[in-house]
C-alpha angles and dihedrals in degrees: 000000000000114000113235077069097052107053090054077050104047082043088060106038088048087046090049091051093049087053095050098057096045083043080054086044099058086038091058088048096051094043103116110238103237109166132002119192135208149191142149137190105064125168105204086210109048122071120289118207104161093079102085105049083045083058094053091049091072094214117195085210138022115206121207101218090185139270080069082153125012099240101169096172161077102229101096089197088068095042099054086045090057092049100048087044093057081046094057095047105121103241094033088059089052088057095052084063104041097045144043104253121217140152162120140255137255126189101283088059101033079064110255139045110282086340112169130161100340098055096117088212096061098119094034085050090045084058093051108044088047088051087053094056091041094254109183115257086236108044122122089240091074092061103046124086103257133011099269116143149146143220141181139219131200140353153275108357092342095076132134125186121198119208118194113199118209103221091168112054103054098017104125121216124311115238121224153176134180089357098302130104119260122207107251109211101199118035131094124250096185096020117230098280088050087045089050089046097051096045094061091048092058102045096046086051115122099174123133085218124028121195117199112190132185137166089246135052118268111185094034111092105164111073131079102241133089119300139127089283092070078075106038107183085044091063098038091050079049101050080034091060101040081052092049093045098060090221112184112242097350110200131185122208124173149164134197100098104076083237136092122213140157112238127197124190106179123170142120091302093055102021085174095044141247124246137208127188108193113193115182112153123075103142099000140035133190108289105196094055122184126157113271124212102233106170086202098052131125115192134342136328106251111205096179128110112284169135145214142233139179119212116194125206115189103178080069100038093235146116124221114209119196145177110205136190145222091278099046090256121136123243098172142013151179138192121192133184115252090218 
Protein backbone atom coordinates (compact mmCIF):
# COMPACT_ATOMS: atom_id res chain seq x y z
CA UNK A 1 0.00 0.00 0.00
CA UNK A 2 1.47 3.24 -0.82
CA UNK A 3 1.95 5.39 2.01
CA UNK A 4 0.31 8.71 1.58
CA UNK A 5 -2.95 6.13 1.95
CA UNK A 6 -1.78 4.32 5.34
CA UNK A 7 -1.12 6.91 7.73
CA UNK A 8 -5.01 8.54 7.09
CA UNK A 9 -5.65 5.27 7.64
CA UNK A 10 -3.72 4.50 10.58
CA UNK A 11 -5.33 8.48 11.92
CA UNK A 12 -8.57 7.14 11.56
CA UNK A 13 -8.37 3.67 12.69
CA UNK A 14 -6.42 4.99 15.96
CA UNK A 15 -9.14 7.73 16.24
CA UNK A 16 -11.91 5.01 15.85
CA UNK A 17 -10.40 2.98 18.48
CA UNK A 18 -10.07 6.20 21.13
CA UNK A 19 -13.72 6.78 20.53
CA UNK A 20 -14.66 3.42 21.15
CA UNK A 21 -13.26 3.12 24.58
CA UNK A 22 -14.56 6.45 25.85
CA UNK A 23 -18.13 5.24 23.78
CA UNK A 24 -17.51 1.80 26.26
CA UNK A 25 -16.84 4.10 28.90
CA UNK A 26 -20.04 5.96 28.90
CA UNK A 27 -21.68 2.60 28.23
CA UNK A 28 -20.18 1.17 31.35
CA UNK A 29 -21.50 4.55 33.33
CA UNK A 30 -25.27 4.37 32.06
CA UNK A 31 -25.55 0.84 32.56
CA UNK A 32 -28.30 0.54 35.36
CA UNK A 33 -26.89 -1.29 38.36
CA UNK A 34 -29.44 -4.39 38.77
CA UNK A 35 -27.79 -7.14 41.26
CA UNK A 36 -24.36 -7.18 43.26
CA UNK A 37 -23.20 -10.33 44.81
CA UNK A 38 -21.14 -11.20 47.67
CA UNK A 39 -19.29 -13.80 49.60
CA UNK A 40 -16.04 -14.31 52.00
CA UNK A 41 -14.11 -17.24 53.52
CA UNK A 42 -12.75 -19.07 50.71
CA UNK A 43 -10.21 -21.72 50.95
CA UNK A 44 -8.44 -21.77 47.31
CA UNK A 45 -7.86 -25.33 47.91
CA UNK A 46 -11.19 -26.96 49.16
CA UNK A 47 -14.21 -27.52 46.80
CA UNK A 48 -16.05 -24.82 45.70
CA UNK A 49 -19.25 -25.33 44.90
CA UNK A 50 -20.88 -21.64 45.02
CA UNK A 51 -19.63 -20.80 41.99
CA UNK A 52 -21.87 -21.98 39.97
CA UNK A 53 -25.28 -20.66 41.37
CA UNK A 54 -23.26 -17.28 41.66
CA UNK A 55 -22.80 -17.80 38.02
CA UNK A 56 -26.32 -18.17 37.38
CA UNK A 57 -27.09 -14.86 39.45
CA UNK A 58 -25.64 -12.72 36.74
CA UNK A 59 -24.27 -10.16 39.15
CA UNK A 60 -23.22 -6.86 37.72
CA UNK A 61 -20.56 -6.82 40.72
CA UNK A 62 -18.86 -9.32 43.04
CA UNK A 63 -17.84 -8.05 46.05
CA UNK A 64 -14.62 -9.74 48.10
CA UNK A 65 -15.78 -9.47 51.63
CA UNK A 66 -11.87 -10.98 53.06
CA UNK A 67 -10.29 -14.16 53.83
CA UNK A 68 -10.64 -14.49 49.66
CA UNK A 69 -7.43 -16.95 50.18
CA UNK A 70 -6.30 -18.14 53.29
CA UNK A 71 -2.76 -16.67 53.22
CA UNK A 72 -1.64 -17.28 56.83
CA UNK A 73 2.10 -16.24 56.32
CA UNK A 74 4.75 -14.38 55.92
CA UNK A 75 6.43 -16.02 52.92
CA UNK A 76 5.08 -13.70 49.87
CA UNK A 77 6.08 -16.43 47.42
CA UNK A 78 3.14 -18.73 48.99
CA UNK A 79 0.93 -16.26 49.15
CA UNK A 80 1.08 -15.18 45.75
CA UNK A 81 0.93 -18.94 44.85
CA UNK A 82 -2.33 -19.28 46.77
CA UNK A 83 -3.77 -16.29 45.06
CA UNK A 84 -2.92 -17.14 41.44
CA UNK A 85 -4.10 -20.72 42.25
CA UNK A 86 -7.89 -19.40 43.51
CA UNK A 87 -7.56 -17.12 39.83
CA UNK A 88 -7.10 -19.93 37.87
CA UNK A 89 -10.07 -21.93 39.45
CA UNK A 90 -12.40 -22.68 36.57
CA UNK A 91 -15.72 -20.87 37.63
CA UNK A 92 -14.13 -18.41 39.22
CA UNK A 93 -12.51 -17.62 36.04
CA UNK A 94 -15.95 -17.52 34.42
CA UNK A 95 -16.93 -14.87 36.97
CA UNK A 96 -13.91 -12.57 36.28
CA UNK A 97 -15.30 -12.32 33.00
CA UNK A 98 -19.12 -11.99 33.63
CA UNK A 99 -18.90 -9.46 36.45
CA UNK A 100 -17.31 -6.53 37.49
CA UNK A 101 -14.72 -7.81 40.49
CA UNK A 102 -14.13 -5.74 43.47
CA UNK A 103 -13.20 -6.13 47.13
CA UNK A 104 -11.44 -5.87 50.29
CA UNK A 105 -9.26 -7.96 52.55
CA UNK A 106 -9.68 -9.92 56.08
CA UNK A 107 -6.65 -11.64 58.23
CA UNK A 108 -6.06 -14.96 56.15
CA UNK A 109 -5.38 -12.89 53.31
CA UNK A 110 -3.93 -10.16 54.83
CA UNK A 111 -1.57 -12.67 55.58
CA UNK A 112 -1.86 -13.73 59.32
CA UNK A 113 -4.75 -14.65 61.99
CA UNK A 114 -6.49 -11.36 63.35
CA UNK A 115 -2.94 -9.32 62.01
CA UNK A 116 -3.37 -5.40 62.09
CA UNK A 117 -0.66 -2.54 62.08
CA UNK A 118 2.38 -4.52 63.24
CA UNK A 119 2.30 -7.69 60.16
CA UNK A 120 5.76 -6.75 58.54
CA UNK A 121 4.28 -7.96 55.01
CA UNK A 122 1.48 -5.42 54.89
CA UNK A 123 2.53 -3.57 51.62
CA UNK A 124 3.88 -6.65 50.02
CA UNK A 125 0.53 -8.20 50.98
CA UNK A 126 -1.39 -4.82 49.59
CA UNK A 127 0.56 -5.77 45.95
CA UNK A 128 -0.46 -8.77 45.98
CA UNK A 129 -4.10 -8.76 46.94
CA UNK A 130 -4.67 -5.83 44.32
CA UNK A 131 -2.97 -7.88 41.85
CA UNK A 132 -5.37 -10.53 42.72
CA UNK A 133 -8.33 -8.42 42.00
CA UNK A 134 -6.44 -6.82 38.58
CA UNK A 135 -5.85 -3.81 40.04
CA UNK A 136 -4.20 -1.48 37.49
CA UNK A 137 -0.18 -0.95 37.96
CA UNK A 138 -0.99 2.91 38.17
CA UNK A 139 -4.09 3.36 40.47
CA UNK A 140 -4.00 5.19 43.09
CA UNK A 141 -4.86 2.10 45.22
CA UNK A 142 -1.49 0.79 44.80
CA UNK A 143 0.17 4.02 46.59
CA UNK A 144 -2.12 4.51 49.88
CA UNK A 145 -1.57 2.82 52.96
CA UNK A 146 -4.49 -0.20 52.93
CA UNK A 147 -6.66 -1.40 50.47
CA UNK A 148 -9.71 0.86 51.17
CA UNK A 149 -11.73 2.08 48.03
CA UNK A 150 -14.90 2.98 46.53
CA UNK A 151 -17.03 2.67 43.19
CA UNK A 152 -20.33 3.71 41.72
CA UNK A 153 -22.92 2.34 39.56
CA UNK A 154 -25.59 4.06 37.58
CA UNK A 155 -26.93 7.17 37.11
CA UNK A 156 -29.04 9.74 37.89
CA UNK A 157 -31.29 8.58 40.90
CA UNK A 158 -30.46 4.85 40.28
CA UNK A 159 -27.14 5.05 41.69
CA UNK A 160 -25.13 2.63 44.33
CA UNK A 161 -21.82 3.38 45.76
CA UNK A 162 -19.79 0.68 47.33
CA UNK A 163 -17.37 1.56 50.03
CA UNK A 164 -14.80 -1.00 51.04
CA UNK A 165 -13.22 -0.29 54.62
CA UNK A 166 -9.83 -1.41 55.23
CA UNK A 167 -10.02 -3.05 59.35
CA UNK A 168 -6.36 -4.74 58.89
CA UNK A 169 -3.66 -2.10 57.75
CA UNK A 170 -3.95 0.51 60.31
CA UNK A 171 -6.13 -1.88 63.35
CA UNK A 172 -4.01 -1.57 66.40
CA UNK A 173 -3.62 -4.41 68.71
CA UNK A 174 -6.25 -6.25 69.94
CA UNK A 175 -6.48 -6.29 73.38
CA UNK A 176 -7.22 -9.69 75.38
CA UNK A 177 -7.71 -11.86 78.85
CA UNK A 178 -8.44 -15.28 79.58
CA UNK A 179 -8.79 -15.96 75.64
CA UNK A 180 -11.60 -13.35 74.91
CA UNK A 181 -11.41 -9.95 73.26
CA UNK A 182 -11.36 -6.66 75.55
CA UNK A 183 -12.67 -3.31 74.27
CA UNK A 184 -9.71 -1.08 73.76
CA UNK A 185 -10.70 2.27 74.32
CA UNK A 186 -8.17 4.02 72.71
CA UNK A 187 -6.65 2.47 69.47
CA UNK A 188 -7.49 3.02 65.80
CA UNK A 189 -9.31 0.29 63.44
CA UNK A 190 -9.02 2.56 59.78
CA UNK A 191 -6.14 4.87 60.98
CA UNK A 192 -6.69 9.10 60.47
CA UNK A 193 -5.74 9.34 56.74
CA UNK A 194 -8.55 6.03 55.98
CA UNK A 195 -11.10 7.91 58.34
CA UNK A 196 -10.40 11.38 56.15
CA UNK A 197 -10.69 9.66 53.44
CA UNK A 198 -13.79 8.11 54.23
CA UNK A 199 -15.56 11.33 55.55
CA UNK A 200 -15.28 13.02 52.51
CA UNK A 201 -16.62 10.03 50.64
CA UNK A 202 -19.40 10.05 52.39
CA UNK A 203 -20.27 13.63 52.42
CA UNK A 204 -19.63 14.24 48.40
CA UNK A 205 -22.19 10.75 47.74
CA UNK A 206 -24.73 11.26 45.97
CA UNK A 207 -26.00 7.62 45.70
CA UNK A 208 -29.45 6.73 46.25
CA UNK A 209 -27.98 3.46 48.03
CA UNK A 210 -24.64 3.31 49.74
CA UNK A 211 -22.96 -0.11 50.67
CA UNK A 212 -20.25 -0.01 53.30
CA UNK A 213 -18.54 -3.11 53.55
CA UNK A 214 -15.98 -4.26 55.79
CA UNK A 215 -14.15 -8.14 56.93
CA UNK A 216 -15.66 -7.72 60.51
CA UNK A 217 -19.12 -7.02 61.91
CA UNK A 218 -20.02 -3.81 62.48
CA UNK A 219 -23.51 -3.63 64.18
CA UNK A 220 -22.97 -7.26 66.44
CA UNK A 221 -21.38 -6.47 70.18
CA UNK A 222 -21.99 -9.57 72.19
CA UNK A 223 -19.69 -12.32 71.10
CA UNK A 224 -16.47 -12.91 71.80
CA UNK A 225 -14.77 -12.75 68.13
CA UNK A 226 -13.46 -10.24 66.31
CA UNK A 227 -16.01 -6.90 65.22
CA UNK A 228 -16.06 -2.99 65.47
CA UNK A 229 -17.04 -3.29 69.19
CA UNK A 230 -13.57 -4.62 70.11
CA UNK A 231 -12.90 -1.10 69.60
CA UNK A 232 -15.87 0.76 70.98
CA UNK A 233 -15.30 4.49 70.31
CA UNK A 234 -14.04 3.25 66.40
CA UNK A 235 -17.40 1.95 65.69
CA UNK A 236 -19.38 4.71 67.43
CA UNK A 237 -17.10 7.73 65.37
CA UNK A 238 -18.16 5.31 62.33
CA UNK A 239 -22.27 4.94 62.99
CA UNK A 240 -21.69 8.84 64.23
CA UNK A 241 -20.44 9.76 60.92
CA UNK A 242 -22.90 7.74 58.56
CA UNK A 243 -25.70 9.64 60.88
CA UNK A 244 -24.01 12.93 60.39
CA UNK A 245 -23.56 12.35 56.48
CA UNK A 246 -26.98 12.03 55.66
CA UNK A 247 -26.19 9.23 53.32
CA UNK A 248 -29.23 8.07 51.45
CA UNK A 249 -30.11 4.22 52.29
CA UNK A 250 -26.84 3.38 54.22
CA UNK A 251 -26.34 -0.33 54.28
CA UNK A 252 -23.60 -2.58 56.08
CA UNK A 253 -22.49 -6.10 54.62
CA UNK A 254 -19.57 -8.24 56.02
CA UNK A 255 -17.79 -11.55 56.22
CA UNK A 256 -14.96 -13.14 58.81
CA UNK A 257 -17.33 -15.28 61.26
CA UNK A 258 -18.40 -18.97 58.83
CA UNK A 259 -22.04 -17.78 59.51
CA UNK A 260 -24.74 -15.43 57.62
CA UNK A 261 -27.13 -13.37 59.46
CA UNK A 262 -29.34 -10.16 59.01
CA UNK A 263 -28.54 -7.49 61.57
CA UNK A 264 -30.84 -4.28 62.52
CA UNK A 265 -29.72 -1.57 64.60
CA UNK A 266 -32.65 0.91 64.81
CA UNK A 267 -32.71 4.03 67.37
CA UNK A 268 -32.91 7.64 67.43
CA UNK A 269 -30.00 7.88 65.41
CA UNK A 270 -31.38 5.76 62.79
CA UNK A 271 -35.09 6.04 63.43
CA UNK A 272 -35.49 3.84 60.00
CA UNK A 273 -32.75 1.42 60.85
CA UNK A 274 -29.75 0.48 59.87
CA UNK A 275 -28.94 -3.09 58.39
CA UNK A 276 -26.38 -5.05 58.28
CA UNK A 277 -26.05 -8.53 56.14
CA UNK A 278 -23.21 -10.24 57.30
CA UNK A 279 -21.94 -13.63 54.56
CA UNK A 280 -19.01 -15.59 55.77
CA UNK A 281 -19.03 -19.14 54.50
CA UNK A 282 -18.03 -20.15 50.54
CA UNK A 283 -16.23 -23.12 50.90
CA UNK A 284 -16.39 -23.50 54.94
CA UNK A 285 -18.82 -22.81 57.96
CA UNK A 286 -18.41 -22.88 61.58
CA UNK A 287 -18.07 -25.99 62.52
CA UNK A 288 -18.70 -25.94 66.29
CA UNK A 289 -22.21 -24.18 65.95
CA UNK A 290 -23.78 -23.37 68.32
CA UNK A 291 -26.62 -20.53 68.40
CA UNK A 292 -25.32 -17.31 69.12
CA UNK A 293 -27.48 -14.21 71.28
CA UNK A 294 -27.22 -11.36 68.98
CA UNK A 295 -29.75 -8.49 70.46
CA UNK A 296 -29.78 -7.05 66.79
CA UNK A 297 -30.59 -10.04 65.07
CA UNK A 298 -33.79 -10.95 62.29
CA UNK A 299 -34.19 -14.11 61.63
CA UNK A 300 -31.93 -17.23 62.07
CA UNK A 301 -27.94 -17.99 61.93
CA UNK A 302 -27.36 -19.87 58.93
CA UNK A 303 -24.31 -21.92 59.20
CA UNK A 304 -24.61 -23.46 55.86
CA UNK A 305 -22.49 -22.89 52.93
CA UNK A 306 -23.21 -19.83 51.37
CA UNK A 307 -23.27 -16.34 49.60
CA UNK A 308 -25.13 -13.05 49.25
CA UNK A 309 -26.52 -10.90 46.88
CA UNK A 310 -28.39 -7.67 46.78
CA UNK A 311 -31.23 -7.06 43.72
CA UNK A 312 -32.36 -3.72 43.26
CA UNK A 313 -35.41 -2.82 41.91
CA UNK A 314 -35.75 0.58 41.23
CA UNK A 315 -39.40 0.78 39.61
CA UNK A 316 -40.40 -0.16 43.41
CA UNK A 317 -37.97 1.78 45.18
CA UNK A 318 -36.64 -1.27 47.10
CA UNK A 319 -33.58 -3.57 47.73
CA UNK A 320 -33.83 -7.13 48.06
CA UNK A 321 -31.20 -8.65 50.23
CA UNK A 322 -30.58 -12.48 50.06
CA UNK A 323 -28.27 -15.54 51.44
CA UNK A 324 -28.30 -18.00 49.29
CA UNK A 325 -27.10 -21.58 49.25
CA UNK A 326 -25.25 -24.42 47.03
CA UNK A 327 -28.30 -25.18 45.34
CA UNK A 328 -29.47 -21.56 44.54
CA UNK A 329 -32.27 -21.78 47.57
CA UNK A 330 -32.75 -18.96 49.90
CA UNK A 331 -32.08 -19.19 53.76
CA UNK A 332 -32.49 -15.48 54.58
CA UNK A 333 -33.63 -12.48 53.24
CA UNK A 334 -34.28 -8.93 53.48
CA UNK A 335 -36.20 -6.19 51.50
CA UNK A 336 -35.72 -2.68 52.19
CA UNK A 337 -37.34 0.49 50.84
CA UNK A 338 -34.98 2.74 48.40
CA UNK A 339 -36.43 5.97 49.96
Amino acid sequence: MNIKFQLPFLIILCCACVWTSEAQTKMNQMQQIELIAFGSCNKHDLPQPLWKPILKEKSDVWIWLGDNVYGDTHDMALLRSKYLAQKEHEDYKKLRTSSKIIGVWDDHDYGINDGGIHYTQKDSSQQLMLDFLDEAKDSPRRKQKGVYASYTYGVGDNKVKVILLDTRYHRDTILMENKNYVPNLEGSLLGEEQWAWLQKELKKNDASVTLIAGGIQFIPTEHPYEKWDNFPNERKRLLDLISTSKVKNPVLISGDRHIAEISLLKNEQFPNGLYEITSSGLTHTWREYREEYNPYRVGKMIASLHYGTVAFDWSENRMVFQIKGEQGQTFLEQQISIR
